[in-house]
C-alpha positions as protocol buffer text, in pm:
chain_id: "A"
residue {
  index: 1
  type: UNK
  ca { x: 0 y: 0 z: 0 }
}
residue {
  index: 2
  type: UNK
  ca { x: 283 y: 216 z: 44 }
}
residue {
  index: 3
  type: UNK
  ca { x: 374 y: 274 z: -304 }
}
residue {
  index: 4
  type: UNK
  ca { x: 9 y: 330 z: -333 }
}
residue {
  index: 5
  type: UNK
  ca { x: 1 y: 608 z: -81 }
}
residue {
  index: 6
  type: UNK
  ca { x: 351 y: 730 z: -285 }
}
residue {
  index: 7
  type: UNK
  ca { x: 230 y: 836 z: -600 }
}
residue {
  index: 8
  type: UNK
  ca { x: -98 y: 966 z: -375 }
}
residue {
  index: 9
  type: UNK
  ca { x: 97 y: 1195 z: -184 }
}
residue {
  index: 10
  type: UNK
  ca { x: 306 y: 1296 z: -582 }
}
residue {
  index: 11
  type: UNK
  ca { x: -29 y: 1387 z: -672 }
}
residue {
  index: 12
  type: UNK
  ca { x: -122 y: 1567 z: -444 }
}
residue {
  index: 13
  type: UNK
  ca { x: 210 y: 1775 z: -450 }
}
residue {
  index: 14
  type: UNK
  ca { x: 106 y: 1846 z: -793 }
}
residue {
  index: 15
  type: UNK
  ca { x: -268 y: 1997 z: -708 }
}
residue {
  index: 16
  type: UNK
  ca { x: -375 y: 1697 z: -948 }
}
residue {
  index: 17
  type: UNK
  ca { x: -684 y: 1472 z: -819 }
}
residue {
  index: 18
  type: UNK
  ca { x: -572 y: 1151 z: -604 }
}
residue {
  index: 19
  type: UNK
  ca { x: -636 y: 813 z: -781 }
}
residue {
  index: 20
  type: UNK
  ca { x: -860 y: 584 z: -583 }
}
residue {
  index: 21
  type: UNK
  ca { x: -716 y: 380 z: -351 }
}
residue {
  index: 22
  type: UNK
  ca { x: -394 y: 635 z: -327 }
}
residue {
  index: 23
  type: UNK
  ca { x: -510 y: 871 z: -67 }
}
residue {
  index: 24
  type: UNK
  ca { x: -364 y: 781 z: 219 }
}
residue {
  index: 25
  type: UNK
  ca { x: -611 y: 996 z: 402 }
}
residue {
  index: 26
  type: UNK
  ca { x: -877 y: 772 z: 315 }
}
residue {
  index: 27
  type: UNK
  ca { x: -750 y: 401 z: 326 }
}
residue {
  index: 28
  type: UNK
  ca { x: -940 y: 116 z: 242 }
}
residue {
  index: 29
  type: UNK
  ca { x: -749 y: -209 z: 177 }
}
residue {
  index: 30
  type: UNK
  ca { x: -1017 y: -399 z: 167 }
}
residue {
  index: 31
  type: UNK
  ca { x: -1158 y: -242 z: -137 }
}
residue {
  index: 32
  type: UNK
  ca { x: -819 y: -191 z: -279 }
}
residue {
  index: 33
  type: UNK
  ca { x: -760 y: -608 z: -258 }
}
residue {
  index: 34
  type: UNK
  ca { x: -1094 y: -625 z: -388 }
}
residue {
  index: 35
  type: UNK
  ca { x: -1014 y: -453 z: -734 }
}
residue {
  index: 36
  type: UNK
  ca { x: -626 y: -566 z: -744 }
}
residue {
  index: 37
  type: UNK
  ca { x: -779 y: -938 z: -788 }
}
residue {
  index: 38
  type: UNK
  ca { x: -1090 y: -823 z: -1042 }
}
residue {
  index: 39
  type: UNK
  ca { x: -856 y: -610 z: -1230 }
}
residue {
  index: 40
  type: UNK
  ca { x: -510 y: -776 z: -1184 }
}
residue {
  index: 41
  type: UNK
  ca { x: -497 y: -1087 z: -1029 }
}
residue {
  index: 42
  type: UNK
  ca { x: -820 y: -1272 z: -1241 }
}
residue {
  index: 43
  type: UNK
  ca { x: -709 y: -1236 z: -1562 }
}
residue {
  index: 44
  type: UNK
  ca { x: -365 y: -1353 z: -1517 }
}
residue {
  index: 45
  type: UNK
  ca { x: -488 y: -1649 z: -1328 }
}
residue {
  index: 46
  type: UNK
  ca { x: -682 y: -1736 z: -1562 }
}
residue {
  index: 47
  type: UNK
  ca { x: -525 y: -1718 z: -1868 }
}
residue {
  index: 48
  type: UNK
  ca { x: -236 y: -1895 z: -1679 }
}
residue {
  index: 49
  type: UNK
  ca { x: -477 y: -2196 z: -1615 }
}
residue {
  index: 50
  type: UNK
  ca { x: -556 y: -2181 z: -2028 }
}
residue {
  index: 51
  type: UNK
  ca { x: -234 y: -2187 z: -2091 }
}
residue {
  index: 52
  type: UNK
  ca { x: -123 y: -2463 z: -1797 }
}
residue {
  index: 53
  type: UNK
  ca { x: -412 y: -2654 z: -1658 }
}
residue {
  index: 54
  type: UNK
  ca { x: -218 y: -2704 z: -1328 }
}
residue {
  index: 55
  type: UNK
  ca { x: -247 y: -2358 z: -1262 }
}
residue {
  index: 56
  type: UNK
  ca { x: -602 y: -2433 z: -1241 }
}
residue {
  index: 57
  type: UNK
  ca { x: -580 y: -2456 z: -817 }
}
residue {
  index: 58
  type: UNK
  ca { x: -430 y: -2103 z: -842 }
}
residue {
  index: 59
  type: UNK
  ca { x: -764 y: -1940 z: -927 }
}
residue {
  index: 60
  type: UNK
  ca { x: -974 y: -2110 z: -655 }
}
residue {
  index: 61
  type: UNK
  ca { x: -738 y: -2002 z: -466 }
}
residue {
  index: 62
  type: UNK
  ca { x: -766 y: -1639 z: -546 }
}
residue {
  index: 63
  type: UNK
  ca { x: -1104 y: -1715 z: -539 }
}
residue {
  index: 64
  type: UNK
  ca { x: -1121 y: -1766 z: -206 }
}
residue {
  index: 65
  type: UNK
  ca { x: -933 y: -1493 z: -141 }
}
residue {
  index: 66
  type: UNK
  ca { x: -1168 y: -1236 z: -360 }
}
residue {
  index: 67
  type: UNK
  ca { x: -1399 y: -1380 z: -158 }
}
residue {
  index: 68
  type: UNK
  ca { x: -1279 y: -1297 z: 198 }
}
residue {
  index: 69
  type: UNK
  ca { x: -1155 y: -951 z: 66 }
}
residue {
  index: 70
  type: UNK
  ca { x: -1515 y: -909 z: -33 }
}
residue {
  index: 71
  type: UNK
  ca { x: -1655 y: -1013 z: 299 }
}
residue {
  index: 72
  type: UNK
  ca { x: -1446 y: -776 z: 472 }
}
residue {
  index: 73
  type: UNK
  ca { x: -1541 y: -455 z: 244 }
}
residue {
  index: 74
  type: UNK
  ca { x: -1942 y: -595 z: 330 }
}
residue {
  index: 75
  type: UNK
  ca { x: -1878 y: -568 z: 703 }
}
residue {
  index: 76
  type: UNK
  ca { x: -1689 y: -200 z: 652 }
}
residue {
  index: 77
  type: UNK
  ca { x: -1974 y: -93 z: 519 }
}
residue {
  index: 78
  type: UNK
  ca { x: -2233 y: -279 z: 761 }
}
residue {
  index: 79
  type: UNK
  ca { x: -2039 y: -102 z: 1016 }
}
residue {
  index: 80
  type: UNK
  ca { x: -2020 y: 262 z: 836 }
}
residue {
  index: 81
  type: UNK
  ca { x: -2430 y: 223 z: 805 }
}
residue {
  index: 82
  type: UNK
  ca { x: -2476 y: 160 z: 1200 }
}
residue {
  index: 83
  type: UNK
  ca { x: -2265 y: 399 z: 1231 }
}
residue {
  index: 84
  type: UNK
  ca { x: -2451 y: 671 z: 1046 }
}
residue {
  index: 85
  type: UNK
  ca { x: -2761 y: 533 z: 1193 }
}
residue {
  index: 86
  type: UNK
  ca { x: -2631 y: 601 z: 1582 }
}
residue {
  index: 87
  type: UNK
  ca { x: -2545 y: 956 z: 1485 }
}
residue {
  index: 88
  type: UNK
  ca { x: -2853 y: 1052 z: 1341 }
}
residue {
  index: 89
  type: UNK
  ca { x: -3012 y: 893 z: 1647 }
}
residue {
  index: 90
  type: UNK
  ca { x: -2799 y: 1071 z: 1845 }
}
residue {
  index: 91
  type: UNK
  ca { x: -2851 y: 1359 z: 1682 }
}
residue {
  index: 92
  type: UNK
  ca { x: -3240 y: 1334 z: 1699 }
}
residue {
  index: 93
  type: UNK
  ca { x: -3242 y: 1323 z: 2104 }
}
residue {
  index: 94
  type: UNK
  ca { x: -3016 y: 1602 z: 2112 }
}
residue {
  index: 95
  type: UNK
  ca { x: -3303 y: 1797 z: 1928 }
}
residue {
  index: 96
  type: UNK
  ca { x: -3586 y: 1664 z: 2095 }
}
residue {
  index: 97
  type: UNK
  ca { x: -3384 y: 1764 z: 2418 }
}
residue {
  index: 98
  type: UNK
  ca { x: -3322 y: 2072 z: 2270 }
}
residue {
  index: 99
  type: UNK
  ca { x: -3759 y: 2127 z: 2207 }
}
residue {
  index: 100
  type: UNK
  ca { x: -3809 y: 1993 z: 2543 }
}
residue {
  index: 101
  type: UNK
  ca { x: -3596 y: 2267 z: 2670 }
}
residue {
  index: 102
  type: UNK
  ca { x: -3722 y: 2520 z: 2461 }
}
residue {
  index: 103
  type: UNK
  ca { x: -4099 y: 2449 z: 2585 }
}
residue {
  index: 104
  type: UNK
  ca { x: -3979 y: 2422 z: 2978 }
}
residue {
  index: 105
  type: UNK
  ca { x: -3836 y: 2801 z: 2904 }
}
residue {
  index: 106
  type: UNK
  ca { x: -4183 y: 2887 z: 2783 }
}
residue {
  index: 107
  type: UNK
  ca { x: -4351 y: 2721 z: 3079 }
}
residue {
  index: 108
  type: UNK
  ca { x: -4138 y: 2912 z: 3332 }
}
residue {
  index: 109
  type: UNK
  ca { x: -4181 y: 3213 z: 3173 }
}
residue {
  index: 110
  type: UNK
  ca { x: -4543 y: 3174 z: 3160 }
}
């Protein structure tokens, strides 16, 4: 990831637009192993297991592998969405609170 973050931070020197999955400020491996193995990793694989049938264990392997990476990237984003959720419940007491308050001030001044 480091050479990742690299040519991030390059771009950044430059004022040019980070690529995905170069920001350093905003890592996300997951996602990064995600697209290395759709992009990269798949169709080598498999046009090594074509070309060399042996090879063939290599992509259920990977596989397996896309497969975790995927499961991981599922749960970030399980976990992003509960978060959300908590803070806009969170923020909802604080303005019911907030009304509550408002209409004891009223009261007392009534």
């Amino acid at each position: 990831m480091e050479e990742f973050y690299l040519q991030g931070d390059r771009e950044r020197s430059n004022a040019w637009n980070v690529s995905p999955f170069m920001d350093r400020t905003k890592p996300n491996q997951a996602q990064c192993q995600v697209g290395f193995i759709q992009y990269i990793v798949r169709p080598l694989f498999e046009s090594l297991a074509q070309f060399e049938p042996k090879c063939a264990s290599l992509v259920s392997h990977m596989d397996a592998n896309e497969a975790y990476w995927k499961a991981v990237v599922e749960q970030q984003q399980l976990k992003a969405e509960n978060e959300n959720k908590n803070q806009l419940k969170i923020r909802d007491m604080h303005r019911i609170q907030e009304v509550d308050d408002d209409d004891d001030d009223e009261e007392e001044e009534e």
